[in-house]
Structure formats: structure tokens, C-alpha cells
N, C-alpha and C positions, 0 to 999 in steps of 0.2 A: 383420362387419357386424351392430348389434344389431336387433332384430325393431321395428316401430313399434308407439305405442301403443293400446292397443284401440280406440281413438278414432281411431284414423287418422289421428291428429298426424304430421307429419314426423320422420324419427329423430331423434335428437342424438345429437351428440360425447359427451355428460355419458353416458349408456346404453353408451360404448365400455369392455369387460374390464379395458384397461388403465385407463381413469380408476374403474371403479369399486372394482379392485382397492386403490386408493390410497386409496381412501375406508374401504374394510374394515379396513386393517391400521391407518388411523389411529383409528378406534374402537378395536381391538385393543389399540393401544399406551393409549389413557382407562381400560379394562377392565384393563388390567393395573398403572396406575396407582393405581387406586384400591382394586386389591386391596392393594398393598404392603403398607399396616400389619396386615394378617393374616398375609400369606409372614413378613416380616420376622425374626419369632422364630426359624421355624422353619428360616431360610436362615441367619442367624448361626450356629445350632448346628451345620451344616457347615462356618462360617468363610469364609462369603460374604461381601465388603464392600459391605452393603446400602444404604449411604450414596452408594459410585460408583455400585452401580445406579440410585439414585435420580435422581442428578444426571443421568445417561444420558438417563433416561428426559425428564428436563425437559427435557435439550436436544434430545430427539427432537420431542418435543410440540409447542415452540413453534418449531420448523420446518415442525410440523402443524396449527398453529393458525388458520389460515385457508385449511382443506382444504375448506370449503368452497367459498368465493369461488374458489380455484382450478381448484376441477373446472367451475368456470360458464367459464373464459375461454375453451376453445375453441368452444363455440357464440356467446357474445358478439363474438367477434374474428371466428370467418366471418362471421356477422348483419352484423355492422359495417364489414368491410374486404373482404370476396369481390367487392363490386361493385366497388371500386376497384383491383382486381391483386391482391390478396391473402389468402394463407389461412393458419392455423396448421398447421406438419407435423410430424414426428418431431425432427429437427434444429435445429431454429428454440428458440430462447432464448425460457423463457417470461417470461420477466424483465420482456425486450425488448417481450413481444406485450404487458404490461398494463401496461407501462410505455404504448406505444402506445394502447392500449384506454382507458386513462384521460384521455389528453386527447383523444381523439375524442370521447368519452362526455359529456366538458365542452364540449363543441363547437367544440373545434380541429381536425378532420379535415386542414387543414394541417400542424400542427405534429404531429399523430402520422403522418402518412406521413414527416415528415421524420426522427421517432425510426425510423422503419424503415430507409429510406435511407440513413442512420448505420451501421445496424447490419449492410452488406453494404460495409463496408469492404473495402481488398486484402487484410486478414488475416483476417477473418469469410469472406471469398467463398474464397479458397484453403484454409483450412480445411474449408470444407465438399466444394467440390469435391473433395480429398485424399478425404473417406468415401465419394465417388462410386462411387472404382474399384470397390467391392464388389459393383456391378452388373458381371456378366460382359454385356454386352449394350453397356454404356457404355464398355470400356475401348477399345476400338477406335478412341473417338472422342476420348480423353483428348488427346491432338497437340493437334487443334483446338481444345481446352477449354481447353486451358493456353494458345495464342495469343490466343485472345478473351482470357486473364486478362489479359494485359498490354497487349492494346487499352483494358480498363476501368482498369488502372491509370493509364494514361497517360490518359483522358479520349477515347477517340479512339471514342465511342458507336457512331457511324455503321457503325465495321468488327464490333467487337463484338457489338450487337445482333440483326442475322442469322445470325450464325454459331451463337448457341448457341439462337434458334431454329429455325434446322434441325436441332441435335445433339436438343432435347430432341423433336420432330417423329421424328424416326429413330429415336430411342432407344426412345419410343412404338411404331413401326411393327416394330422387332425384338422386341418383349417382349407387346405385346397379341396376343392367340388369333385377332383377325379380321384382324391385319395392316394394320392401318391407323393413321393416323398422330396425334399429338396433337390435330389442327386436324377431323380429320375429321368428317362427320357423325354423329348419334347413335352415336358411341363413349359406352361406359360405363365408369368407373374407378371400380372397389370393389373394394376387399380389405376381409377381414373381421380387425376390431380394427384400423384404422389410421385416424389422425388425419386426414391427406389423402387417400386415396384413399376416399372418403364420400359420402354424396350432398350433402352442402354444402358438400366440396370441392373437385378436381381438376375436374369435372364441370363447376360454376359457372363455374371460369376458361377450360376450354376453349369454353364457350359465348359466351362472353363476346371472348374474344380471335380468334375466327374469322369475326367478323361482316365481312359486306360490306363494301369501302371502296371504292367507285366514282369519287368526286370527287377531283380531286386537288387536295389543300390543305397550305399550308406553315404554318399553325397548329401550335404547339407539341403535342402529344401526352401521354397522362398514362397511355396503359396499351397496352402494346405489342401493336396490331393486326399480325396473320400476315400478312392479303391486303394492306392497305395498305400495310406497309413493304418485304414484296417485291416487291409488284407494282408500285412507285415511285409509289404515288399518296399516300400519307402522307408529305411531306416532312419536316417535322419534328416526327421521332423522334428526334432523338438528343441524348438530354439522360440523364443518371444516373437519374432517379426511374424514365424505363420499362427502362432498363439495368438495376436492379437488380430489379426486377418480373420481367424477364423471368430472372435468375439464380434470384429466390427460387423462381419457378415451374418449374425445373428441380430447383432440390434439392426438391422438394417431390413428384416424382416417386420417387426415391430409395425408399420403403416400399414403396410399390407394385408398383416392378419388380422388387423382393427378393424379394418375397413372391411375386408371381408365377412368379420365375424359380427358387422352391425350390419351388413348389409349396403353399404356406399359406397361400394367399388365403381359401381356403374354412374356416369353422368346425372347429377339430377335433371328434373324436366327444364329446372331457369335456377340459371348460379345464383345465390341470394350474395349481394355486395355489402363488404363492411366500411365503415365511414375509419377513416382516420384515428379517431377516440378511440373506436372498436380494437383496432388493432393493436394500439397501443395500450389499452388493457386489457389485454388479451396477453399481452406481451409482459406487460408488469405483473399479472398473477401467474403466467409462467414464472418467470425469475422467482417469485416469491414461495412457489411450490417447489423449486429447485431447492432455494437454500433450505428450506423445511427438511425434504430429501437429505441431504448435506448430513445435517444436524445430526439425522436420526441412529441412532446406534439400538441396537436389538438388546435386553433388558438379561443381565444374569439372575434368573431366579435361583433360590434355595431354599428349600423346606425346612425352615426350621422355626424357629418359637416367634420368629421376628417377621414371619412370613403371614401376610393379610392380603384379603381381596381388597382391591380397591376398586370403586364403583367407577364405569367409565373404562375397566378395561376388558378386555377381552373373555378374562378367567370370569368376573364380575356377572357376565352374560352368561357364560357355560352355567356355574355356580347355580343362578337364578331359573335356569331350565334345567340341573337336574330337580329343585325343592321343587318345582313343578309338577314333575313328573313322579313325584313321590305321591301329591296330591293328586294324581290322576287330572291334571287340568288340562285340557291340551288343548283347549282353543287358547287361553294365554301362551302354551309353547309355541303355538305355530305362530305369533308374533315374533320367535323370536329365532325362525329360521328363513333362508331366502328360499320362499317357494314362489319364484317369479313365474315360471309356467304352470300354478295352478292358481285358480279363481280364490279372491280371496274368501269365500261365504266357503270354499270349498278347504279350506288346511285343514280346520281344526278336526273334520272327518277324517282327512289322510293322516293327518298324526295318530289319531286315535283307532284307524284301523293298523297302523304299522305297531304300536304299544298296547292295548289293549286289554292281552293275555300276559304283559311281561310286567309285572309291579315292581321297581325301585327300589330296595332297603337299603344300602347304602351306595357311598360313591367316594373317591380321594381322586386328586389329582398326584400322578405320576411324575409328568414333565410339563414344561411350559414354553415353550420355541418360538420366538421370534423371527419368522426367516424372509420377512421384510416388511416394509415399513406399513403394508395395510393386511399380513396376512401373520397370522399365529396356530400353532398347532398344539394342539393338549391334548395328552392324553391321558386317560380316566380311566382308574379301577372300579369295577362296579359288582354290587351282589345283587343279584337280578331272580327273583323268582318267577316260574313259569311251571306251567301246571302242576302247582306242590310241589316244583323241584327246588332248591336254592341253588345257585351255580355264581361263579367268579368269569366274569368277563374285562376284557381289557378292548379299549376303539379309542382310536385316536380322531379328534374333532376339528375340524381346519373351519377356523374363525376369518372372517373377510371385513374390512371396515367399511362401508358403503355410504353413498350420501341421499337425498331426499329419491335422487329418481333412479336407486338400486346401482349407479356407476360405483365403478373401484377408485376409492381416494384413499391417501393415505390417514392414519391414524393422527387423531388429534384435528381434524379438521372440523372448524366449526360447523356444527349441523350432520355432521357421520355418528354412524351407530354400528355396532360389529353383530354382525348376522351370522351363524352357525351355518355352513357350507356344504355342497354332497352329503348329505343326510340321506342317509344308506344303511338304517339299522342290517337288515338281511343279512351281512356278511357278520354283522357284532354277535349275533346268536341263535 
């Protein structure tokens, strides 16, 4: 979050690390530009091809060439769209916001909420949703998230629009320090360096979206009031424009609850700076995790004679830790679960005091759910003996794909490995 100005103007967007970083490096790349015809000589004489650098550099430039007017669209776009539902976040296409911004600014405020609307298509909204998972606080509620999806696919607003806001309500109440909920009173959302959690934005929409609804009226609706849609006095709500308002103002959560739930809301001690390159792939394994994203569609399993584990997936893992557990091994199980908050000399104890008295004879896979692209849920029939009893139990196992240092990536990414998740026998038996 940047410091306001001596004048005790209101922060802005434009004063955030990230947009001014973009601002440096494109002066950086004019400064280096205009040095060329000095380097030049003396980089051929290494056998540089100063001609591609050249050309690089244009095509950098006039990607840059209106780094200006860019760094203006996030405080343009809150100014302009906070009071009607919406903000600019991290996720959000800036394309889209000045594509938007431009015909508001001509005075179509119609037709640029309709460019927005557009742009929470089925495949704009599940793709964003899919970058949710990386909120550990939100995957709990990913079920529900992905039922609401195909309520808004189908048009079916009415079912859709309370469910994801109470997801994003909850999601708030799990992640905020005071425990309370999106809607609630003077709650604050600031994170420092983030595009939504700002003070002209997240804040604006909660204040705005929690207001009183007293009267009950079946007038169309334009921005998804909390107290009147569940408290049935806003009849009609259920039209796409507050359907996807209230989606956008879920992903718009997303920075903030990252940040918060790593810990890097607050300023670091010294902003560490990226070079140019950095940024720029940074920027290219973005794009490259997106189409991945894209691509990925969730797997129809069926049990039946043509149905095989394959190694590398998710069942493959489960599979491999119940034969374990049949063996009584549990320092290999606890390989094969995330127990990021205990010592690693210390699992194979915790597994083996959670199993112990309960021996394994057999196990089936029931279901096998795909409900996004790094999380799977199976669940498993099991016959479980305990103290000379046999007994039938059923627990469903949410599988997580994770990479060298425990982060949520998606599946199939080189170097992930899918870890067994909330490992919580107690409630199994």
C-alpha cells in the first residue's frame, strides 16, 4: 500500500510498485534505445547481431508506447466503475478494462458495462475460477464454486448468485485477521502493492454491496445487494449483469487472500527489483500457464473393465497409500501426504499414531472428481478392522498437485506431484 501524497490527496493505483515498476523499465528500455548507436560498434566487435537487437528493442517499445495512458487506467476504471460493481484486480484483462473505460468515458456507461459482461463468459469465468484454487482457504469451497458455474452457464442466476456470495462472504471470514465476513462492518482490505485490495478498491465494493434493503421490490437490480437478495426482499436479482458482478468481485479477492495467507500484505523491508528479462518471463510462463489452464478439462471416469490406474495420477497416489497402509508402513505413507506443519523426522510418528489400531483389508474406489485443474477428490470404500471389529467405512480424499516447494500448480506440470490433503482420519472412524 503506497504512502498518500503530502497533501493528503487520496492514494492511487498509479503510486502502486507494480505499476511504477513498469513505468521504470520502460524508460530503461528509451535509455537503452537511444544509446545503440554508441554500443553498436563496439558489440559487433564481439559478433553481436545489433540489427536483431535493434529490432527487439522496437518491438519492446511499441508495446511500451503508451505506458503512459496505461498506468492512468487503474485509478480511471475505479473512479469510473466502483460505483457500479466494479474494480480493476490482478486477473482482470486490461484490454477489456479500457476497452470498457473508453466508452464509459464517451458516455456509454451502458455499453461499457456490457463490454464487461461479455467478458465473464463460461470460459473467462472458469478460467479464473481454475486460479482460485491457489487460495488455500478457498479450496474447501471449490464443490460449490464449480455448481454455481453451471448454474451461470445455463442462465439459471437466481441459484447461482447466492451461492458465490456466501463463498466469497466465507472465504473473507476464513482469511481476514478480525474474522469477519466480506459484508461486514468497517472491515478493511489492504494489501500492500495490490491492485484490488486498495483503498479504492475491495473496500468501495464492500460498502457499497452491504447496504440496507428493507423494502421489498421486484425491480430489476444492477449490482448485487447481500441483505436484499438473501434476505428475499430484492426480488429481482437474477439477471447476468449482477451475476457476473458478483463473480468479478470474487475473483477480485484472489490477491488479497494470497497475500494475506502468505503473509505479504505488509511492505517488505526493500522492494527487491526485476530487470526487464524478469518481467518478461515472468510474463511468458504466465501466458503459458494460462493456455495449460485453457486446455484442461476434468476427466469422465467409469468403472468398468477398461478402467486402470495410471501412474502420475492422482488415483495412482491414493492407490499406492492405501497398499501401504495395508503394510503397516507409514513412514513411506507420510511421504505421501502434505504435512507441511509437522517436522519432517516427525510424520511417519503421526501417521502411525492416527493408524495404528486400524488395519486396512481392503479398499475400492467409489468416485473420482476432477474439480480443477490441481485438485481431485476420491472417494474410497474401505474395510477397516479395529479392535477385532471388521467395519465398512467410506471418506472422501482431496488430492492437491503441488510443486518442489509445497505451492498449488496445476496438474501435469513438470516437476508436481499430487499430495493427499486434510488428512483427518477421526471423522473416517
Amino acid at each position: 500500500m503506497s504512502e498518500s501524497n503530502s497533501n493528503n490527496e487520496k492514494p492511487k493505483l498509479r503510486d502502486l510498485p507494480i505499476i511504477k515498476e513498469v513505468e521504470h523499465q520502460a524508460s530503461t528500455l528509451k535509455n537503452v534505445k537511444r544509446a545503440m548507436p554508441v554500443l553498436s560498434p563496439f558489440l559487433k566487435v564481439f559478433g553481436v547481431d545489433t540489427e536483431q537487437i535493434k529490432q527487439s528493442l522496437q518491438e519492446l517499445e511499441d508495446r511500451f508506447v503508451n505506458i503512459n495512458d496505461l498506468a492512468t487506467i487503474p485509478d480511471r476504471f475505479n473512479d469510473m466503475f466502483a460505483e457500479h460493481g466494479w474494480i480493476l484486480y490482478d486477473m482482470m484483462s486490461i484490454t477489456i478494462a479500457e476497452k470498457a473505460l473508453k466508452r464509459a468515458e464517451s458516455g456509454d456507461i451502458k455499453g461499457a458495462e456490457q463490454e464487461l459482461v461479455d467478458y465473464y463468459d463460461a470460459e473467462n469465468t472458469k478460467l479464473h475460477l481454475s486460479m482460485m484454487q491457489t487460495i488455500k482457504s478457498f479450496r474447501p469451497r471449490l464443490r460449490l464454486a464449480y455448481k454455481a458455474l453451471i448454474d451461470y452457464e445455463e442462465e439459471r442466476y437466481h441459484a447461482c448468485i447466492p451461492v458465490v456470495l456466501a463463498l466469497l462472504d466465507g472465504l473473507v471470514n476464513d482469511v481476514h485477521q478480525a474474522k469477519k465476513g466480506f459484508f461486514a462492518e468497517n472491515i478493511e482490505f489492504e494489501a500492500w502493492n495490490s491492485l484490488a485490495a486498495h483503498s479504492k478498491g475491495l473496500g468501495q465494493l464492500a460498502s457499497i454491496f452491504r447496504k440496507g434493503r428493507r423494502t421489498t421490490t421486484t425491480e430489476s437490480l444492477s449490482l448485487p445487494y447481500r441483505n436484499g437478495i438473501l434476505h428475499g426482499t430484492d426480488l429481482g436479482y437474477d439477471n447476468k449483469l449482477v451475476a457476473a458482478k458478483t463473480w468479478a468481485t470474487l475473483f477480485s479477492l484472489r490477491d488479497w487472500a494470497l497475500k494475506v495467507e502468505n503473509g505479504i500484505d505488509k511492505p517488505p523491508a526493500e522492494e527487491p527489483k526485476k530487470s526487464l528479462r524478469e518481467m518478461f518471463s515472468e510474463y511468458s510462463e504466465t501466458m503459458e500457464e494460462r493456455d495449460e489452464l485453457l486446455k484442461w478439462k476434468p476427466r469422465k471416469i467409469i468403472f468398468d473393465d477398461s478402467f486402470i490406474i495410471e501412474e502420475g495420477t492422482p488415483e495412482f497416489v491414493l492407490s499406492k497409500f492405501m497398499e501401504l497402509w495395508k503394510k503397516k508402513n507409514y513412514g513411506y505413507m507420510s511421504k505421501l501426504i502434505q504435512l507441511v506443519k509437522v517436522e519432517e523426522k516427525q510424520r511417519p510418528k503421526k501417521v502411525k499414531e492416527k493408524l495404528a489400531d486400524s488395519f486396512l483389508i481392503d479398499f475400492k474406489f467409489l468416485s473420482i472428481d476432477d474439480t480443477a485443474s490441481a485438485v481431485t477428490l476420491i472417494e474410497v470404500g474401505m474395510q477397516i478392522e479395529k479392535d477385532s471389529v471388521i467395519s465398512e467405512h467410506k471418506y472422501a480424499y482431496s488430492l492437491i498437485n503441488v510443486d518442489e516447494e509445497n505451492k498449488f500448480v496445476r496438474r501435469g506440470k513438470p516437476g508436481s506431484v499430487w499430495k493427499i490433503d486434510k488428512w483427518n482420519y477421526q471423522s473416517a472412524f
